[in-house]
N, C-alpha and C positions, 0 to 999 in steps of 0.2 A: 416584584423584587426591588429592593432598596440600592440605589445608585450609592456607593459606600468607600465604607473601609477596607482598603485590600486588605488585611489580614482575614473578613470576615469569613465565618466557618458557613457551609452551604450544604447538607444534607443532600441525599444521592436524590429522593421525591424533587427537594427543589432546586438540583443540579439539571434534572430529567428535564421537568417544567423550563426552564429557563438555559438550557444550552446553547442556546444561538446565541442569548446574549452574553451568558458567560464568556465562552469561545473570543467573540467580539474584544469584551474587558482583556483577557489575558491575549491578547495580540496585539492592544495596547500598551499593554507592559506589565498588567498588574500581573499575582501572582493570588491565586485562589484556592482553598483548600477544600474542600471534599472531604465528607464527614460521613460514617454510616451507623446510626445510632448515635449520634454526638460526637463519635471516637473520630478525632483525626486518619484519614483512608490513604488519602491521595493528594498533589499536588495540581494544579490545571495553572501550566503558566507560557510564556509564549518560546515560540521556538529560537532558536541563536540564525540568523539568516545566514551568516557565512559558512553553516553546517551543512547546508542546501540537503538537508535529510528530506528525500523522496521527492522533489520537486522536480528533477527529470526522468522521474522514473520510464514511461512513458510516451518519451519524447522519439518517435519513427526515425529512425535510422541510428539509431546511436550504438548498435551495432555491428555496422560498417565493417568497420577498420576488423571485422575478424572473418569476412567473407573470404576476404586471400588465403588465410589459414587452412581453410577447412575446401579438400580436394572434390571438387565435382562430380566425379565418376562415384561418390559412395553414394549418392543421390539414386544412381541407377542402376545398381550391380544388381541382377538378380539374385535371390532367396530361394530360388528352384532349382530343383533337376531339372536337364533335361526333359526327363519324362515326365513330370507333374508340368511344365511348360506347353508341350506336344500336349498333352489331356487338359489341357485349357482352353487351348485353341480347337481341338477337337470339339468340343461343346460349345464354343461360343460366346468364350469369357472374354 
């Protein structure tokens, strides 16, 4: 792959072949187009970082703050009768 022209057009074969480095380029800044059949497809360019799109997605505890929301006891309300309870314990579940 040709270290280049951002404007240059990249075909989906050697988009495939060369993704990591693409990826790489457009997070540099450039701005790269994707071709399928020559036809202009797509754009591959880097993301705006103040848009933090999906980069905590992920992140253990972030939701917290909605634990006080939601009442504890629905955690453990039974879903039986009585009687389907008693025939549980009778068997041995």
């Amino acid at each position: 792959m040709a270290e280049a022209d951002p404007h240059k057009v990249y075909n989906v074969h050697d988009a495939k072949t060369n993704l990591s480095k693409l990826i790489d380029r457009a997070h540099a800044g450039e701005e790269i187009v994707l071709a399928k059949a020559g036809a202009p497809m797509a754009r591959l360019m880097p993301l705006d970082p103040a848009a933090g799109i999906g980069l905590d997605l992920r992140r253990p505890g972030r939701l917290a703050h909605l634990r006080d929301q939601v009442p504890s006891d629905i955690w453990f309300e039974p879903n039986f009768t009585d009687e389907e309870l008693d025939r549980f314990e009778a068997e041995g579940f």
